[in-house]
LUMKOLFI-307140 format. One record per atom (N, C-alpha, C): z, x, y; residue in three letters. Coordinates in steps of 0.05 Angstrom, whole numbers, plus 5000, padded with zeros to 4 digits. Layout:
residues N
+------+------+------+-----+
:    Z :    X :    Y :  aa :
+------+------+------+-----+
:    Z :    X :    Y : ALA :
...
+------+------+------+-----+
end
This chain:
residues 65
+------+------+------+-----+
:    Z :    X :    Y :  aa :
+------+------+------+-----+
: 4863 : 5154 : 4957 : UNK :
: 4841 : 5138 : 4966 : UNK :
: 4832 : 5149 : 4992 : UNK :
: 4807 : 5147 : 4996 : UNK :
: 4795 : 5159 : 5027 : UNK :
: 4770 : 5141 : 5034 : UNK :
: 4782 : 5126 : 5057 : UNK :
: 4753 : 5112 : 5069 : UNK :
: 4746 : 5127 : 5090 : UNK :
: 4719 : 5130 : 5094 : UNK :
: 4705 : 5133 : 5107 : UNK :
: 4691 : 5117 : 5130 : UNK :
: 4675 : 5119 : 5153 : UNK :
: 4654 : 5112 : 5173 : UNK :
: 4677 : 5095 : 5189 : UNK :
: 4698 : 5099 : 5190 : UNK :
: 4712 : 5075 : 5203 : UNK :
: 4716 : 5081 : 5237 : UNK :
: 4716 : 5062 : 5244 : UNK :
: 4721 : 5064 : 5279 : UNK :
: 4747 : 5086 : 5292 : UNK :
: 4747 : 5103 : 5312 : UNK :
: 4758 : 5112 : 5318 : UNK :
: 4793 : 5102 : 5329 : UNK :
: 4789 : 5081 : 5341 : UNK :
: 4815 : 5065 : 5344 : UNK :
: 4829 : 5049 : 5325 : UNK :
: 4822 : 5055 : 5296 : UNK :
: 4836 : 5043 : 5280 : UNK :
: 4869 : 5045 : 5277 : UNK :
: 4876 : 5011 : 5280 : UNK :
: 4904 : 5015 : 5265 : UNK :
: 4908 : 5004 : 5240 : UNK :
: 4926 : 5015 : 5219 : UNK :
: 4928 : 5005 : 5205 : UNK :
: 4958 : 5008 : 5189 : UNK :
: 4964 : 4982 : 5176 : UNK :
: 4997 : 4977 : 5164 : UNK :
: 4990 : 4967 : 5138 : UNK :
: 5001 : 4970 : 5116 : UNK :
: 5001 : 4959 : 5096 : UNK :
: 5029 : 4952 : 5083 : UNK :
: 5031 : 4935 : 5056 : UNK :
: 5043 : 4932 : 5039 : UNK :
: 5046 : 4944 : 5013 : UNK :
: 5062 : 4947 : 4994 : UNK :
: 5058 : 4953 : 4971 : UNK :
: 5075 : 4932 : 4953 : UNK :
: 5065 : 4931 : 4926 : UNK :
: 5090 : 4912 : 4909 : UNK :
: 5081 : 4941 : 4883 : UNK :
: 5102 : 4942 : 4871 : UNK :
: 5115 : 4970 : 4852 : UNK :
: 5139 : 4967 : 4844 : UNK :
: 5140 : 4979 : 4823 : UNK :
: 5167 : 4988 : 4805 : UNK :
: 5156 : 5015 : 4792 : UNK :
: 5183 : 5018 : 4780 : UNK :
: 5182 : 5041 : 4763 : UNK :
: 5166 : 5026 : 4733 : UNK :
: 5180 : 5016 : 4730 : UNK :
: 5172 : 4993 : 4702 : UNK :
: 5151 : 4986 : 4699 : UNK :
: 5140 : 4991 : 4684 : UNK :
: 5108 : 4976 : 4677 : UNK :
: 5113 : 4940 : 4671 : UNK :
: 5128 : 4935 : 4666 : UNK :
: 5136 : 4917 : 4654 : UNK :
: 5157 : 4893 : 4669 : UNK :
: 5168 : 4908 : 4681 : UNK :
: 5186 : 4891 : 4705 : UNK :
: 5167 : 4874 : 4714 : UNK :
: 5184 : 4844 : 4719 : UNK :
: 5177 : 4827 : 4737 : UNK :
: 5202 : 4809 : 4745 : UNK :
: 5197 : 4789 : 4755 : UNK :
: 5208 : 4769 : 4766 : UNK :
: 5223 : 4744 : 4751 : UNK :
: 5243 : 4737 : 4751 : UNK :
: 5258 : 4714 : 4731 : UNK :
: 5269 : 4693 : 4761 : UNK :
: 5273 : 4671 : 4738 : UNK :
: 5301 : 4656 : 4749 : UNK :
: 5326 : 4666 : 4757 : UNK :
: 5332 : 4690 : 4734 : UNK :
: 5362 : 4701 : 4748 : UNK :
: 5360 : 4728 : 4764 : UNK :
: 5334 : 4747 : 4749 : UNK :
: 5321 : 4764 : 4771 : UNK :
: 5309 : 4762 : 4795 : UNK :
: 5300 : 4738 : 4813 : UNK :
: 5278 : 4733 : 4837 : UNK :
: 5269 : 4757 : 4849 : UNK :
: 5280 : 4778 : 4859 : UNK :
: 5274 : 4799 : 4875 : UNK :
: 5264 : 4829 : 4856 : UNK :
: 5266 : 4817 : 4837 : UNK :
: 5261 : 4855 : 4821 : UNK :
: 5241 : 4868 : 4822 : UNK :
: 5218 : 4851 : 4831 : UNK :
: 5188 : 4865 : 4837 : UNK :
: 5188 : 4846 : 4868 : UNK :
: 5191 : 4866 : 4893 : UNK :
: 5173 : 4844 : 4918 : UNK :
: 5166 : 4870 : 4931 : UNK :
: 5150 : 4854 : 4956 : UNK :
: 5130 : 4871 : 4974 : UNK :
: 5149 : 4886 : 4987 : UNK :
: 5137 : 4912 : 4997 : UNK :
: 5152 : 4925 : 5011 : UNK :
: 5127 : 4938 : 5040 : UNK :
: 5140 : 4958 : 5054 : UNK :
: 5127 : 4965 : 5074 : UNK :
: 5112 : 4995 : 5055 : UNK :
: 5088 : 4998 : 5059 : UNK :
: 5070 : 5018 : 5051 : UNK :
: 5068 : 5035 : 5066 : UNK :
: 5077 : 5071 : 5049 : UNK :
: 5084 : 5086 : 5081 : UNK :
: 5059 : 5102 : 5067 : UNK :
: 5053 : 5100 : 5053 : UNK :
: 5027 : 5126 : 5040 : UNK :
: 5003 : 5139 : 5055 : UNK :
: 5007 : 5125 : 5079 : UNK :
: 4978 : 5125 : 5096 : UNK :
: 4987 : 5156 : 5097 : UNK :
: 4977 : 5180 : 5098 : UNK :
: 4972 : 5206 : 5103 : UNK :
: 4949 : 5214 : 5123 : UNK :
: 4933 : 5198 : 5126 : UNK :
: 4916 : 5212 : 5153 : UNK :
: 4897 : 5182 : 5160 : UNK :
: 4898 : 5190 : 5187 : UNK :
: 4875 : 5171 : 5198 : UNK :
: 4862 : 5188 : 5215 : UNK :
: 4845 : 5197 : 5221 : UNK :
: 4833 : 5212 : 5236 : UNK :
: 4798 : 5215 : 5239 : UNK :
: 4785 : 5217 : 5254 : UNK :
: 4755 : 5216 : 5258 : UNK :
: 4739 : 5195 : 5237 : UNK :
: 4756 : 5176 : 5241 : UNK :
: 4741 : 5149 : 5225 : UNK :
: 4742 : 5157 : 5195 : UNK :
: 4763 : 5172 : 5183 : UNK :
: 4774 : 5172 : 5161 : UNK :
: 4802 : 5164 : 5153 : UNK :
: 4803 : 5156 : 5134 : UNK :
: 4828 : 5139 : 5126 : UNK :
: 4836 : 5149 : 5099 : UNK :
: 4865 : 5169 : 5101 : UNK :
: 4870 : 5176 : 5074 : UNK :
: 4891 : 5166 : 5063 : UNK :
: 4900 : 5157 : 5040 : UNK :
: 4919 : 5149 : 5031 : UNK :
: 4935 : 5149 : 5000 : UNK :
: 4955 : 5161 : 4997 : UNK :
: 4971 : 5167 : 4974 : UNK :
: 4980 : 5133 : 4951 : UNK :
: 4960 : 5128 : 4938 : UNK :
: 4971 : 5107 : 4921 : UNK :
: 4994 : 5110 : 4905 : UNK :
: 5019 : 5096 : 4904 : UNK :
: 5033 : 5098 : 4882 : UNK :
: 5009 : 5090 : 4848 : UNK :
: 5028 : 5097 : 4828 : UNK :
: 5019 : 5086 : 4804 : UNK :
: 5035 : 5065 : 4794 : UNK :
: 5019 : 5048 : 4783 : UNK :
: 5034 : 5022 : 4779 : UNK :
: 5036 : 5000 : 4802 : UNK :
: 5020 : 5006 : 4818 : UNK :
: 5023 : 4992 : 4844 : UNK :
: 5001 : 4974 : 4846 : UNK :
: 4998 : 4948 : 4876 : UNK :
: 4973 : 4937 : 4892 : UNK :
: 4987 : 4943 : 4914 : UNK :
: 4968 : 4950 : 4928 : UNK :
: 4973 : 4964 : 4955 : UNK :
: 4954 : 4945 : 4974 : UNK :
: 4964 : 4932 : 4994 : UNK :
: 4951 : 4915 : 5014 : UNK :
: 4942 : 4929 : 5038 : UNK :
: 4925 : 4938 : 5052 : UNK :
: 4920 : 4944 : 5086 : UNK :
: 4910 : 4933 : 5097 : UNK :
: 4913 : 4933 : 5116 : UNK :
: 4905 : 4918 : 5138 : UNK :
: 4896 : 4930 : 5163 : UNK :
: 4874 : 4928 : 5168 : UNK :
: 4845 : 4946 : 5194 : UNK :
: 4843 : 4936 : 5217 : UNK :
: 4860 : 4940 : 5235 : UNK :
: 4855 : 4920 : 5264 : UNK :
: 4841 : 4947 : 5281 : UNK :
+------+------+------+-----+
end
């Protein structure tokens, strides 16, 4: 993913929720088998561009302060 026009002092942190499994989720006796984690994919921020490595199988959250 690559955004563009963005302000030079950007920070930014995200989340991800992923598995390997297409199919995994969450039970009564499973609770934790799919949860959020910390999103390290960010690969560049630089001259008001923003690049970033998606997993597959993923939603990926950021956040632009």
């Amino acid at each position: 993913m690559r955004l563009r026009g963005l302000g030079r002092d950007l920070k930014v942190s995200g989340r991800v929720l992923k598995h390997a499994d297409m199919n995994a989720h969450n039970t009564f006796e499973q609770t934790e088998a799919v949860k959020p984690q910390m999103f390290d994919g960010i690969t560049n921020v630089s001259e008001g561009v923003l690049m970033a490595a998606l997993p597959p199988m993923s939603v990926v959250v950021l956040t632009l302060t």
